[in-house]
FIKOL-391612 format. One record per residue (C-alpha): residue in three letters; x, y, z; chain. Coordinates in steps of 0.02 Angstrom, whole numbers. Example, Ala and Ser with C-alpha at 12.3 -4.5 7.8 and 13.67 -1.06 7.14 Angstrom:
! FIKOL-391612
<fise 'ALA', <615, -225, 390>, 'A'>
<fise 'SER', <684, -53, 357>, 'A'>
! end
This chain:
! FIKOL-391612
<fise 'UNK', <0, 0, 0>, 'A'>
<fise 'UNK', <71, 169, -57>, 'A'>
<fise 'UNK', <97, 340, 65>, 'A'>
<fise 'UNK', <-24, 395, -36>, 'A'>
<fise 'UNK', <-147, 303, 4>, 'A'>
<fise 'UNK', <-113, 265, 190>, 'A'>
<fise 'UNK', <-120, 457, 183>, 'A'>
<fise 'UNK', <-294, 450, 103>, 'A'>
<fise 'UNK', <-370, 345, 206>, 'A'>
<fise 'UNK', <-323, 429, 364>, 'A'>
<fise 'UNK', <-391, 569, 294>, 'A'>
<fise 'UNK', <-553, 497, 273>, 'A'>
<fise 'UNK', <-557, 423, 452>, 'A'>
<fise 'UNK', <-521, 602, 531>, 'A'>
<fise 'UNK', <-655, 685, 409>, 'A'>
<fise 'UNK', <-794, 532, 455>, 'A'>
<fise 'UNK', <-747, 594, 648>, 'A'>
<fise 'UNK', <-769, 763, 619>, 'A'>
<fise 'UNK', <-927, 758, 506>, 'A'>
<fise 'UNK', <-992, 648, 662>, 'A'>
<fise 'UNK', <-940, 793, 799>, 'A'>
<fise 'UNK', <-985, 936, 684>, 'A'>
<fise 'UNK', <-1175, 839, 654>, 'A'>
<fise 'UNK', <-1199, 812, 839>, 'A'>
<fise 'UNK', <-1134, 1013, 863>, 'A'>
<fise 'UNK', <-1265, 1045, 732>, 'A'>
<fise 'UNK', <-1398, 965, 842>, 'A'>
<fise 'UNK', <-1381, 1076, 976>, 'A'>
<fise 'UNK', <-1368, 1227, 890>, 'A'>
<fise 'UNK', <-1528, 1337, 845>, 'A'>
<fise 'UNK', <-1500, 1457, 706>, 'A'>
<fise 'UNK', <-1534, 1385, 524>, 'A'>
<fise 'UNK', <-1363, 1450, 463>, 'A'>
<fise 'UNK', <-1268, 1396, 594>, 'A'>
<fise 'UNK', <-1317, 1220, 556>, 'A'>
<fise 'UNK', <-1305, 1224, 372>, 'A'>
<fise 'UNK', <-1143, 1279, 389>, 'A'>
<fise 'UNK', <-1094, 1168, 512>, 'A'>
<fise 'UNK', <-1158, 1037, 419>, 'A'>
<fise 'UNK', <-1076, 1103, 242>, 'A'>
<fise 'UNK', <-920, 1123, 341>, 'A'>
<fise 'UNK', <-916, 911, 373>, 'A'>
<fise 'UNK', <-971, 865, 204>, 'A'>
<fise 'UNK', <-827, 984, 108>, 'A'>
<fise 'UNK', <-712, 886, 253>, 'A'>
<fise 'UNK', <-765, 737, 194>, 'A'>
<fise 'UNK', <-682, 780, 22>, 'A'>
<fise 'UNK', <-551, 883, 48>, 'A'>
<fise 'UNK', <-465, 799, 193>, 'A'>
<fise 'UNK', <-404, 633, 105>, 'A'>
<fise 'UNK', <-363, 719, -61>, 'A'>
<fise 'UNK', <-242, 826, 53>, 'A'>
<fise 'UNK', <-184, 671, 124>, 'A'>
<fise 'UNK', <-151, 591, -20>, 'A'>
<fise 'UNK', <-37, 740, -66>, 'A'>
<fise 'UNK', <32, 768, 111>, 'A'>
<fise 'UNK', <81, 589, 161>, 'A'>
<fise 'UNK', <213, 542, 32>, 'A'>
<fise 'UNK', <324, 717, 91>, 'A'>
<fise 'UNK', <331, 638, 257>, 'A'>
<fise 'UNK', <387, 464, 199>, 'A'>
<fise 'UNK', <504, 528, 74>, 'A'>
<fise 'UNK', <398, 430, -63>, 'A'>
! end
């Protein structure tokens, strides 16, 4: 398994955890904006953190 893609998927475990905390944040919260963008905020997570990952992971292994 490449950097890469150790990278990736550890990116994708932190954004899952976050889009779970920033949901349950959501929850509690009462204006409609705050939650959308709460919730937009975990879904763009979702994407962007095991792209960067992907990108990030091989400079720290030298790959």
């Amino acid at each position: 398994m490449s950097a890469g893609l150790i990278g990736a998927l550890i990116g994708f475990a932190v954004a899952v955890a976050d889009l779970f905390a920033l949901r349950l944040l959501a929850s509690r919260v009462e204006l409609p904006e705050t939650k959308r963008v709460l919730n937009v905020t975990g879904l763009s997570q979702l994407v962007l953190l095991p792209v960067i990952g992907y990108f990030v992971a091989p400079l720290f292994t030298g790959d």
